[in-house]
Backbone and ligand atoms as CSV (ligand in chain L), in Angstrom:
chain,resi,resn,atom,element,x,y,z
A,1,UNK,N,N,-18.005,-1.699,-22.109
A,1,UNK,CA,C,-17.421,-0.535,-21.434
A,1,UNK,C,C,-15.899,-0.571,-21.579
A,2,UNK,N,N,-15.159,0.265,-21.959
A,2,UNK,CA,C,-13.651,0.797,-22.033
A,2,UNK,C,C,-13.207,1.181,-20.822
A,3,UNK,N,N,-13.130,0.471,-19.996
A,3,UNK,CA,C,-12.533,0.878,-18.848
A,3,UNK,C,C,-10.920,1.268,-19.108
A,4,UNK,N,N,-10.732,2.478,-17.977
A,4,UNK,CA,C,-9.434,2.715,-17.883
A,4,UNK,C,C,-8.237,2.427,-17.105
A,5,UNK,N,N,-8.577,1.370,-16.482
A,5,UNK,CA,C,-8.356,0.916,-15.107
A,5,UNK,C,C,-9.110,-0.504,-15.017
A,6,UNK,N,N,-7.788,-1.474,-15.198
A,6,UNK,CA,C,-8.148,-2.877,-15.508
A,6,UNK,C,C,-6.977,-3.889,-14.648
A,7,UNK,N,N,-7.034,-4.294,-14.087
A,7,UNK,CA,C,-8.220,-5.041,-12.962
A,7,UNK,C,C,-7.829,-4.021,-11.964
A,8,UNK,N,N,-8.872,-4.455,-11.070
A,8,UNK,CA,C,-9.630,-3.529,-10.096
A,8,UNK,C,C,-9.656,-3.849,-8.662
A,9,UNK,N,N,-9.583,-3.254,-7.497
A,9,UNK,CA,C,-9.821,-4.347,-6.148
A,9,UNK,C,C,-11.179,-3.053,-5.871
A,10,UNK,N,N,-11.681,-3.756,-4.681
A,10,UNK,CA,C,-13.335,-3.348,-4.358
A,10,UNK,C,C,-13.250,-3.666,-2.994
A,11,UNK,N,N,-13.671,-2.998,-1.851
A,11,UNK,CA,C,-13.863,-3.326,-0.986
A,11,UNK,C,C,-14.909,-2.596,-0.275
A,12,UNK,N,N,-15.664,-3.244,1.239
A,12,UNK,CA,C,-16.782,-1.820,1.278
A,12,UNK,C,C,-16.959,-2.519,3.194
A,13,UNK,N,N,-17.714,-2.105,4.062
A,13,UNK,CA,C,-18.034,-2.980,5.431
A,13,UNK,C,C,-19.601,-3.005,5.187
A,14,UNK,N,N,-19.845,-3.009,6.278
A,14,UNK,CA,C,-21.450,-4.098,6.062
A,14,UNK,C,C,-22.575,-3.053,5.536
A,15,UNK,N,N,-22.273,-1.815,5.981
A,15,UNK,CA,C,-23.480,-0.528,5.760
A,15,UNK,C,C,-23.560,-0.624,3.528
A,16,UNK,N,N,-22.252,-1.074,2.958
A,16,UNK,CA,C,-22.279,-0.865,1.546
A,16,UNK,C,C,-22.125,-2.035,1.093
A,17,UNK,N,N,-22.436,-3.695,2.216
A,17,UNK,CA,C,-22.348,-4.399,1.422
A,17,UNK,C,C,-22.962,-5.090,0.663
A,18,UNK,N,N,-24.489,-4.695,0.464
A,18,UNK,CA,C,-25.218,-5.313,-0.444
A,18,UNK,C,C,-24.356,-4.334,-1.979
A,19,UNK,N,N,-24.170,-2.854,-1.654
A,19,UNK,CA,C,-24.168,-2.379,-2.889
A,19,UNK,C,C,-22.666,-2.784,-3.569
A,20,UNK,N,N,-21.532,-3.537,-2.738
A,20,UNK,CA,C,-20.419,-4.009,-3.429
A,20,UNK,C,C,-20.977,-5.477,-4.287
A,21,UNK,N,N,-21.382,-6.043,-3.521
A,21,UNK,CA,C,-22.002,-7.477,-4.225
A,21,UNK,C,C,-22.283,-6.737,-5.391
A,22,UNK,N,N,-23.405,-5.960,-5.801
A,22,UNK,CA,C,-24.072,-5.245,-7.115
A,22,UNK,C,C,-22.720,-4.867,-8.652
A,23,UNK,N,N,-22.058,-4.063,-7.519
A,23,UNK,CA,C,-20.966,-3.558,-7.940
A,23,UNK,C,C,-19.668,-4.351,-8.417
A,24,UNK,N,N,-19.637,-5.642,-8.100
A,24,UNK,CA,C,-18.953,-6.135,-8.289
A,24,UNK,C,C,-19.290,-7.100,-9.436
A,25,UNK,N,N,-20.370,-7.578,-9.398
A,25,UNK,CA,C,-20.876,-8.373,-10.518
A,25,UNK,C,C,-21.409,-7.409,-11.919
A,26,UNK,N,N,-21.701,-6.296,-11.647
A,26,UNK,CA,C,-22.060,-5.399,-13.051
A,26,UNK,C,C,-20.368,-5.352,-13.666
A,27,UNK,N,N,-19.084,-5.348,-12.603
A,27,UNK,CA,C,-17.819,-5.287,-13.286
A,27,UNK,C,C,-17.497,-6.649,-13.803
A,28,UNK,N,N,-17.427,-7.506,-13.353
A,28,UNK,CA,C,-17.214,-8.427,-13.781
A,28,UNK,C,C,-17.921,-9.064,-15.102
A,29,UNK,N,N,-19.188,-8.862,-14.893
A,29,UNK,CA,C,-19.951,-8.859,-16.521
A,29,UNK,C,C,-19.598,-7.818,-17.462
A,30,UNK,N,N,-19.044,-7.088,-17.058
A,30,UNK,CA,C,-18.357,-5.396,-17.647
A,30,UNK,C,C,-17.140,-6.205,-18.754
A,31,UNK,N,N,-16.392,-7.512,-17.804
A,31,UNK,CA,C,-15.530,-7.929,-18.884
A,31,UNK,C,C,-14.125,-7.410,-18.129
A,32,UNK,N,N,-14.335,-7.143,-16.921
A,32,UNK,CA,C,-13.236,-6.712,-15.631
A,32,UNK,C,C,-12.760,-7.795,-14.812
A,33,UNK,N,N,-11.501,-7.594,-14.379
A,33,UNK,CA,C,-10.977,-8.547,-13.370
A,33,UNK,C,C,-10.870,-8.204,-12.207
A,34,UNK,N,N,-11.857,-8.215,-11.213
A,34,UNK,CA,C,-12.140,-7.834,-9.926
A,34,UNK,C,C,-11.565,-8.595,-9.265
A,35,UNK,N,N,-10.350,-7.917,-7.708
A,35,UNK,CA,C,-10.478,-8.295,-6.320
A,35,UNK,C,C,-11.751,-7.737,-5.755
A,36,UNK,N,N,-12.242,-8.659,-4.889
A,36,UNK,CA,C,-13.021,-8.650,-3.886
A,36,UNK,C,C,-12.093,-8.748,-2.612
A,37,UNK,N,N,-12.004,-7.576,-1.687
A,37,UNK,CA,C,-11.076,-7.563,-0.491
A,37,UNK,C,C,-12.281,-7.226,1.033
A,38,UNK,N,N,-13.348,-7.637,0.313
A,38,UNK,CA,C,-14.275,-8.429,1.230
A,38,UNK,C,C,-14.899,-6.993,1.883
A,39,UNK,N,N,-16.338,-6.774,2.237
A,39,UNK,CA,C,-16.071,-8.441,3.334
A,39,UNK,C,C,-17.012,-9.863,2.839
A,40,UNK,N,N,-16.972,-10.547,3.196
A,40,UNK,CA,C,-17.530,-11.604,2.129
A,40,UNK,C,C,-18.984,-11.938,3.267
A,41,UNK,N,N,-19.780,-11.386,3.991
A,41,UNK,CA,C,-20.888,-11.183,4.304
A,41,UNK,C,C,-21.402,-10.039,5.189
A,42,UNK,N,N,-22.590,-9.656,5.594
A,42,UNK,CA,C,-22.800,-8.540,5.761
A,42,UNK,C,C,-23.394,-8.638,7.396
A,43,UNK,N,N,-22.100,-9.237,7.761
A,43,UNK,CA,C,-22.153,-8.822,9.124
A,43,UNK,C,C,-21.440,-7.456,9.490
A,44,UNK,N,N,-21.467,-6.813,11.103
A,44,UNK,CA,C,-20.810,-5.586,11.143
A,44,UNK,C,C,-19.297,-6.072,10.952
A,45,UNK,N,N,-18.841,-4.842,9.951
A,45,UNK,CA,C,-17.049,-4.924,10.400
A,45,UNK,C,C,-16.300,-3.264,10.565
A,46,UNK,N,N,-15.663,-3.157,11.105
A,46,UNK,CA,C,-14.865,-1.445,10.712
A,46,UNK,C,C,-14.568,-1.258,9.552
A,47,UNK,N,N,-14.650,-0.363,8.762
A,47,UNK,CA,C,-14.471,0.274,7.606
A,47,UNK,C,C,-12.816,0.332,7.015
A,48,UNK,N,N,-11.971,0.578,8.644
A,48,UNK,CA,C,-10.736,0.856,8.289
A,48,UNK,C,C,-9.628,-0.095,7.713
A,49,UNK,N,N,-10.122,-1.450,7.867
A,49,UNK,CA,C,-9.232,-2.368,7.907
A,49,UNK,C,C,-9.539,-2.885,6.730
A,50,UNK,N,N,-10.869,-2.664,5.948
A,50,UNK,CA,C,-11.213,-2.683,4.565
A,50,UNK,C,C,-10.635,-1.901,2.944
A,51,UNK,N,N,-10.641,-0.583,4.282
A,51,UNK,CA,C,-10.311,0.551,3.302
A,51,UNK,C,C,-8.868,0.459,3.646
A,52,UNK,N,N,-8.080,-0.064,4.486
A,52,UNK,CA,C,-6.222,0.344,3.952
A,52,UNK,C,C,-5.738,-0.944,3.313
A,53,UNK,N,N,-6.577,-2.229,3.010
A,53,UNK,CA,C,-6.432,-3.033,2.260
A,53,UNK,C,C,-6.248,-2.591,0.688
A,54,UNK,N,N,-7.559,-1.868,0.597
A,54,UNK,CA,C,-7.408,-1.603,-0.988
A,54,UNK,C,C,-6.783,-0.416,-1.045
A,55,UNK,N,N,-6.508,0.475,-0.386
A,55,UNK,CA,C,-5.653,1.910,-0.553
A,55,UNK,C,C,-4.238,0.947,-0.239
A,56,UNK,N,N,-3.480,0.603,0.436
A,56,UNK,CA,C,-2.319,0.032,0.272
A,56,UNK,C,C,-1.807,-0.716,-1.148
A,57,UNK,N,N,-2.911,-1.478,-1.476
A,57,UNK,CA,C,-3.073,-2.254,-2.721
A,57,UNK,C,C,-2.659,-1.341,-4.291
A,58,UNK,N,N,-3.140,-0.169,-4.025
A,58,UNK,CA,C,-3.354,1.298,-4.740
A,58,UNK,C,C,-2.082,1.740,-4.975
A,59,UNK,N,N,-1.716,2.345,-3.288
A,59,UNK,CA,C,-0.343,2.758,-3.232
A,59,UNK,C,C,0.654,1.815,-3.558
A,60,UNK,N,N,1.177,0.688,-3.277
A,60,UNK,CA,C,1.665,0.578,-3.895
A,60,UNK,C,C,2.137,-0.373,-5.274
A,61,UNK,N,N,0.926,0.236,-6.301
A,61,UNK,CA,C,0.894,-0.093,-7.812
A,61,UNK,C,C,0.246,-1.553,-7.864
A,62,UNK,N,N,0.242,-2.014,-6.862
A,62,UNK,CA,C,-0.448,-3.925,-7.033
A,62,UNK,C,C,-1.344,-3.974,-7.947
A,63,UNK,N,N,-2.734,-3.238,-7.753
A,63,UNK,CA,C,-3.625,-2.548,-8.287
A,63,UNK,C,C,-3.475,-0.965,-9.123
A,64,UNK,N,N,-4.296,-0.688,-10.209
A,64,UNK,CA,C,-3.792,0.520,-10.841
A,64,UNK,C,C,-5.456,1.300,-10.105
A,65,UNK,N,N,-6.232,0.630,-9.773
A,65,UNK,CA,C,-7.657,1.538,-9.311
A,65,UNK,C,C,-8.281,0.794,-7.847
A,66,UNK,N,N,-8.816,1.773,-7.666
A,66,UNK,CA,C,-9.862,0.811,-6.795
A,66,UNK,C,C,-11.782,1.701,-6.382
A,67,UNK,N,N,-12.372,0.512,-5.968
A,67,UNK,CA,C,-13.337,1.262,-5.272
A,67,UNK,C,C,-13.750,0.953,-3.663
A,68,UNK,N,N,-14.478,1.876,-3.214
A,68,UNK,CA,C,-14.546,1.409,-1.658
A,68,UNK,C,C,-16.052,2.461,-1.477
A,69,UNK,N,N,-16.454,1.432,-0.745
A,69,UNK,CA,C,-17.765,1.641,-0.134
A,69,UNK,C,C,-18.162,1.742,1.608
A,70,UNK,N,N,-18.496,2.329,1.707
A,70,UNK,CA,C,-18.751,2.602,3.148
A,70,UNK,C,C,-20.409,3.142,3.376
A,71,UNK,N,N,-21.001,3.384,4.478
A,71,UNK,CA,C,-22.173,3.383,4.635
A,71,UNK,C,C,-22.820,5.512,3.983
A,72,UNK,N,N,-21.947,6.106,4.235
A,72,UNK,CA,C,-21.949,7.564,3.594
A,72,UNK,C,C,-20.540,7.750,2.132
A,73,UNK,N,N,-19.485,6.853,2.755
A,73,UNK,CA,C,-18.108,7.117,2.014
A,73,UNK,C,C,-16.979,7.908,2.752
A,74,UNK,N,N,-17.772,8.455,3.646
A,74,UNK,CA,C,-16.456,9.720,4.099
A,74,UNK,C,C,-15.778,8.689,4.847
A,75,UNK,N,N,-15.915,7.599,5.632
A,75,UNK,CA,C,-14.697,6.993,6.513
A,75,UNK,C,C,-13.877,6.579,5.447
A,76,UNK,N,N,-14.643,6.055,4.549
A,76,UNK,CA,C,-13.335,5.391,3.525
A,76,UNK,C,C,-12.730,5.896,2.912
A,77,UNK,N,N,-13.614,7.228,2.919
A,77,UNK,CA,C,-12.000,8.058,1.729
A,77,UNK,C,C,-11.206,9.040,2.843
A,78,UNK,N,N,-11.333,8.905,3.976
A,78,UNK,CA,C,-10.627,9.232,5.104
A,78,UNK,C,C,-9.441,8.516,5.354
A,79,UNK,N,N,-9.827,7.098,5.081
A,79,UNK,CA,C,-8.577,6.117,5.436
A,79,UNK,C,C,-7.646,6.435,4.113
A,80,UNK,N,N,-8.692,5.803,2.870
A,80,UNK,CA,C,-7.430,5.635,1.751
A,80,UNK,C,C,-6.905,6.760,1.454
A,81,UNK,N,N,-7.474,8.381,1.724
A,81,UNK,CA,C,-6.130,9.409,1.576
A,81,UNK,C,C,-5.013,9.776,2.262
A,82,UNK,N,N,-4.874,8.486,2.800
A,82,UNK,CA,C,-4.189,8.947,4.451
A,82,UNK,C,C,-2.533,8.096,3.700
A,83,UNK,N,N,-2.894,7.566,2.394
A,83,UNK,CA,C,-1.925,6.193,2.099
A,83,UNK,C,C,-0.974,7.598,0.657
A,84,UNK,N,N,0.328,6.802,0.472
A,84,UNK,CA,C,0.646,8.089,-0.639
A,84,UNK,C,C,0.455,7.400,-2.050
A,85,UNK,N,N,0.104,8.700,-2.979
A,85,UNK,CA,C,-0.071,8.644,-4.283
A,85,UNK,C,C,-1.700,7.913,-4.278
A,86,UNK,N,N,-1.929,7.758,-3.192
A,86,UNK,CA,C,-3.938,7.630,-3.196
A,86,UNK,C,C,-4.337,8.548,-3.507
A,87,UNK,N,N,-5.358,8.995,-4.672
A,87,UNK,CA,C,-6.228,9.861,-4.743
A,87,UNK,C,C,-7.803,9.483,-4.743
A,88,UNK,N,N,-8.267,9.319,-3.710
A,88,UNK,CA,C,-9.608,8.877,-3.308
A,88,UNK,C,C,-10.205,10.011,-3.252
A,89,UNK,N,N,-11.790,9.768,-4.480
A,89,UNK,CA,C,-12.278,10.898,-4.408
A,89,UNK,C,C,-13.959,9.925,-3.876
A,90,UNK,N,N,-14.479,10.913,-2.949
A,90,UNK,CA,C,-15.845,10.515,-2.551
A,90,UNK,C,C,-16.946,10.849,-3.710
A,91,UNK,N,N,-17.589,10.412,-4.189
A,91,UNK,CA,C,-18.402,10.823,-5.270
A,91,UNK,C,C,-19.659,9.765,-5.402
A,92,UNK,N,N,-20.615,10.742,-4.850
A,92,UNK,CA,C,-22.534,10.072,-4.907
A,92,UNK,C,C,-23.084,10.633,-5.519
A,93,UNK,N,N,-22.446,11.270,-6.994
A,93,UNK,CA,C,-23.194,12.118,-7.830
A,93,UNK,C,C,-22.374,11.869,-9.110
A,94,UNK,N,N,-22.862,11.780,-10.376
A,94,UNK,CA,C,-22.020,12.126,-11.648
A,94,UNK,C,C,-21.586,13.134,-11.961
A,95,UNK,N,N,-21.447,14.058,-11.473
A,95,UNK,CA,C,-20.441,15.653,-11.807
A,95,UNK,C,C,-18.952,15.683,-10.953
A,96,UNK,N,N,-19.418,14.573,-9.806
A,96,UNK,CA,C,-17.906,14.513,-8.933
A,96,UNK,C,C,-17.221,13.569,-9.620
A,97,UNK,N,N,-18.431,12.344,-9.827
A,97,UNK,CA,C,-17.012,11.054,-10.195
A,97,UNK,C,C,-16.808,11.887,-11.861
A,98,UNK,N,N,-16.676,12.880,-12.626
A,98,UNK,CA,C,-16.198,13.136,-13.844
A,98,UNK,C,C,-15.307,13.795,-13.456
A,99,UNK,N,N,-15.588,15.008,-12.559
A,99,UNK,CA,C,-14.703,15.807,-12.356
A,99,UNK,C,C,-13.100,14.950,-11.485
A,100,UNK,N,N,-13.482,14.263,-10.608
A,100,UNK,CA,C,-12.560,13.725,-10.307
A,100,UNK,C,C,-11.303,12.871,-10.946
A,101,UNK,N,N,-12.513,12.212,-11.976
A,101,UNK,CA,C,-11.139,11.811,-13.465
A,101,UNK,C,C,-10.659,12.966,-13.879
A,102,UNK,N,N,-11.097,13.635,-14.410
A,102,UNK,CA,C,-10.884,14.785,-15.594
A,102,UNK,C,C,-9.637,15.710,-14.548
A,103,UNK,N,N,-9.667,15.864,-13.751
A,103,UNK,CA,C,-9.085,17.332,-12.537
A,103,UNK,C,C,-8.701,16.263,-11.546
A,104,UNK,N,N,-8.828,15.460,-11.350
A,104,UNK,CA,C,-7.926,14.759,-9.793
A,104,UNK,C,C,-7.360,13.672,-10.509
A,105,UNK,N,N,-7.020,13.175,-11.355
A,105,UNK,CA,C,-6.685,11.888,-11.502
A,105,UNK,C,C,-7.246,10.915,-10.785
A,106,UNK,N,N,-8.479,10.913,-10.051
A,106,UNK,CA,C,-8.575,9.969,-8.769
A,106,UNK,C,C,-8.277,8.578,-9.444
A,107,UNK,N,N,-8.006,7.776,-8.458
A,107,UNK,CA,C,-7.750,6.156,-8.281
A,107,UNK,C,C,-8.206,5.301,-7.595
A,108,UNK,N,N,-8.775,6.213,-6.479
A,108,UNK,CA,C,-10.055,5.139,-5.803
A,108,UNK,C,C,-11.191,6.032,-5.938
A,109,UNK,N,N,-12.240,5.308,-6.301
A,109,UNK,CA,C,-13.746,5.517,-6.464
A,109,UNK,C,C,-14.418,5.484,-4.581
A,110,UNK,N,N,-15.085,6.354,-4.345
A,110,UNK,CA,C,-15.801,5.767,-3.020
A,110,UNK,C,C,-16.997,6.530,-3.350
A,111,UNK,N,N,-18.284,5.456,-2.364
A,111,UNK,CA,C,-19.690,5.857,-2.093
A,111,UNK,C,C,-20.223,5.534,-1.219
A,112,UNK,N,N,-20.952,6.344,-0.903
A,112,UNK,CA,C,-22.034,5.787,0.155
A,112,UNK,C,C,-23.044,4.601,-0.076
A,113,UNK,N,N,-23.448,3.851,0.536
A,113,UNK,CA,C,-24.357,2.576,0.165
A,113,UNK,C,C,-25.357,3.274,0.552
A,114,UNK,N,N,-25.392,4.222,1.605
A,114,UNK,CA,C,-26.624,4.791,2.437
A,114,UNK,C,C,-27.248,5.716,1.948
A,115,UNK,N,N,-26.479,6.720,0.708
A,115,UNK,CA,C,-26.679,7.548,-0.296
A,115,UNK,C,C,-27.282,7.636,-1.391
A,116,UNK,N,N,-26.665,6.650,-2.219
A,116,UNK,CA,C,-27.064,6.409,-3.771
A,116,UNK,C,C,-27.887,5.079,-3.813
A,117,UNK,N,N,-28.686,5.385,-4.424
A,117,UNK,CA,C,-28.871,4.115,-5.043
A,117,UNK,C,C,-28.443,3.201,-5.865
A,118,UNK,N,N,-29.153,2.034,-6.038
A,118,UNK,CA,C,-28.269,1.004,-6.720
A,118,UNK,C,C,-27.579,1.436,-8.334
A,119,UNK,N,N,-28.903,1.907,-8.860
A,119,UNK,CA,C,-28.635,2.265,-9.601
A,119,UNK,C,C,-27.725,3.500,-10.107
A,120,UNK,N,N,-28.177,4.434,-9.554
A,120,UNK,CA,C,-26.921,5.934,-9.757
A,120,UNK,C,C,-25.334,5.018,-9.572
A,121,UNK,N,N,-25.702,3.877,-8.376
A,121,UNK,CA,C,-24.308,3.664,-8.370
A,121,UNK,C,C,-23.488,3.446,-9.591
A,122,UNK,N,N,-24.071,2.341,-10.161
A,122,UNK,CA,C,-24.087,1.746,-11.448
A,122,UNK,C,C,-23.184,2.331,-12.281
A,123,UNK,N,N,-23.950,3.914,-12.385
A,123,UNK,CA,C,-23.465,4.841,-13.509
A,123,UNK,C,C,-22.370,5.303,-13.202
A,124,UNK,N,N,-22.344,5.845,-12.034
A,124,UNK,CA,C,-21.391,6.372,-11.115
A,124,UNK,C,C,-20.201,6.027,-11.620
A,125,UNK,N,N,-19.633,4.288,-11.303
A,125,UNK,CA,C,-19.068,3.730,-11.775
A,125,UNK,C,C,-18.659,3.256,-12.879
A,126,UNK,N,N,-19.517,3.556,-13.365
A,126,UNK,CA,C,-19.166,3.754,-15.346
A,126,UNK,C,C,-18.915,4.623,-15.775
A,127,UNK,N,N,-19.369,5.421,-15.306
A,127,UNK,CA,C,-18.569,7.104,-15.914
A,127,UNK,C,C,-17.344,7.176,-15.487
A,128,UNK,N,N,-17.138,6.774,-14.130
A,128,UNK,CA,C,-15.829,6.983,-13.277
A,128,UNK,C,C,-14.584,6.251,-13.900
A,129,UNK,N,N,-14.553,5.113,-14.568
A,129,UNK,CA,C,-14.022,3.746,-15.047
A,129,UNK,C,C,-13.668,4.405,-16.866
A,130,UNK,N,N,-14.681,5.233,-16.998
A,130,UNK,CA,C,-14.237,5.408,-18.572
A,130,UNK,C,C,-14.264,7.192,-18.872
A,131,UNK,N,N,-13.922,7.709,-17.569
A,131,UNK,CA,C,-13.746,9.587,-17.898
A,131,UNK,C,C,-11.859,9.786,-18.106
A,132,UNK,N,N,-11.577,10.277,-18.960
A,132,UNK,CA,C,-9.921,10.454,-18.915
A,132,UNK,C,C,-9.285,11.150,-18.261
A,133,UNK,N,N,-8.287,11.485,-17.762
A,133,UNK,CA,C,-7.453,12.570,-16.666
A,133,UNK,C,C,-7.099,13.310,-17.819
A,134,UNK,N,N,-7.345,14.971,-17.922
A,134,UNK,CA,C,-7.084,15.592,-18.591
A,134,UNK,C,C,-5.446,16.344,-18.653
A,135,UNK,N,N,-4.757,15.905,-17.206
A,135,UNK,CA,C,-3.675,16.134,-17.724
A,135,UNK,C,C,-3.345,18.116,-17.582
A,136,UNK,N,N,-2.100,18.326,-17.967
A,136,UNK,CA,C,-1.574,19.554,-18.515
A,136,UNK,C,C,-1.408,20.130,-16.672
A,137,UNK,N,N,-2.395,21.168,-16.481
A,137,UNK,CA,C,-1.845,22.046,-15.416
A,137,UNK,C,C,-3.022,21.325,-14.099
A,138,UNK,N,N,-3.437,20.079,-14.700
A,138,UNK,CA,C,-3.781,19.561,-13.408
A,138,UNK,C,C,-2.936,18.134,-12.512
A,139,UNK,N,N,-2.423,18.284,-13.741
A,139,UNK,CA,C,-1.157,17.215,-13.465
A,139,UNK,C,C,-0.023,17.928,-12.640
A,140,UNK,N,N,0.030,18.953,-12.811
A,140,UNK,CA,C,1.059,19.858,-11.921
A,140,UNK,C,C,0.571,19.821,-10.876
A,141,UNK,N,N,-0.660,20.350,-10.477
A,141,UNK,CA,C,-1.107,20.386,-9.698
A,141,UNK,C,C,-1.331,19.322,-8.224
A,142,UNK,N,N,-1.726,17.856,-9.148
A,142,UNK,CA,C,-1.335,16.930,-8.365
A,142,UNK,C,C,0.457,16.697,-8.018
A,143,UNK,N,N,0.918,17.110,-8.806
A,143,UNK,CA,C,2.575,16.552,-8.337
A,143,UNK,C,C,2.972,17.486,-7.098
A,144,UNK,N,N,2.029,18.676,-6.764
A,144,UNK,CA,C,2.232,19.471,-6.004
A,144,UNK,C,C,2.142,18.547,-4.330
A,145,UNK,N,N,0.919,18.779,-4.531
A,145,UNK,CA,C,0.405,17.750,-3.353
A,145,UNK,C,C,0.484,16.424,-3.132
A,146,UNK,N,N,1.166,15.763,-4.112
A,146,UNK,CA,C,1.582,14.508,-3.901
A,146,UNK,C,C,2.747,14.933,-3.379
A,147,UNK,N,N,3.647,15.569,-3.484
A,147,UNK,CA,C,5.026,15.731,-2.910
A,147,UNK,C,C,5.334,16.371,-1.399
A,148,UNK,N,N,3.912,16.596,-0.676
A,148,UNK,CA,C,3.519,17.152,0.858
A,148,UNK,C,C,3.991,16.190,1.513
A,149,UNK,N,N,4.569,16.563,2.903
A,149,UNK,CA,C,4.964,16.122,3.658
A,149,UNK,C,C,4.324,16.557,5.028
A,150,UNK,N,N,3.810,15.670,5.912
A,150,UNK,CA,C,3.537,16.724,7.075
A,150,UNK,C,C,4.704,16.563,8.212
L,1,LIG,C1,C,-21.161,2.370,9.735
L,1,LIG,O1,O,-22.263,2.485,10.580
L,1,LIG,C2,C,-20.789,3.731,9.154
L,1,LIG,O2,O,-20.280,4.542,10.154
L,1,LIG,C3,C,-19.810,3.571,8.019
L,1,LIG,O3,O,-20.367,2.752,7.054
L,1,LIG,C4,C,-19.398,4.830,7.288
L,1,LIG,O4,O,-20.510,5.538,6.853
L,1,LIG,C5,C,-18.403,5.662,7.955
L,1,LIG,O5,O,-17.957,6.681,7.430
């Protein structure tokens, strides 16, 4: 796999953490250099303190990608868009995680564990890892809303 986005941090709480374990070892056999920013068993933990680990990590440049898992996804891509120049896109389907390369530039990957299966994940993440940002008037577009202030 040609990933576009090399090395990587991953993080997820207990509802997605069998599917980060999965996720993390298909990257790493992928020929990727994964953080694991935990949690490192699948007891309960909050989502938030997971997800501004690797969205901080994101923002600022430590990491060039990330993914995050949560039990649906929406808490986690709640937290990491909250960080700047995060573009966390939620995606439990292959038409979002493309569109989201291609038209969002996204940079963090998120899913539901409770959603997809192991497998869709799989792909999910492979499509997501090797779709290109197309650039031109969607690149404007992001510089728009990256430059919001509230
Ligand atoms: C945990 O029960 C669940 O709320 C969490 O994994 C996530 O789905 C939140 O958005």
């Amino acid at each position: 796999m040609e990933s576009i986005f090399n090395p990587i941090i991953i993080a997820s709480d207990h509802a997605a953490f069998a599917l980060k374990e999965i996720i993390r070892k298909m990257l790493i056999t992928q020929g990727l250099q994964v953080e694991d920013g935990g949690p490192f068993n699948p007891d309960s933990v909050d989502y938030p303190s997971y997800g501004q680990k690797v969205a901080r990590s994101v923002s600022s440049g430590i990491y060039p990608a990330g993914i995050l898992m949560c039990g649906t996804g929406q808490g986690m891509s709640m937290v990491a868009n909250k960080f700047k120049h995060v573009r966390a896109a939620l995606c439990n389907d292959l038409f979002s995680a493309i569109m989201s390369r291609r038209h969002n530039d996204a940079n963090i990957l998120v899913m539901g564990g409770r959603i997809v299966g192991d497998v869709l994940a799989e792909e999910i993440v492979r499509t997501w890892l090797t779709t290109p940002f197309e650039g031109g008037r969607h690149q404007r577009r992001i510089d728009q809303f990256d430059a919001v202030q509230d």
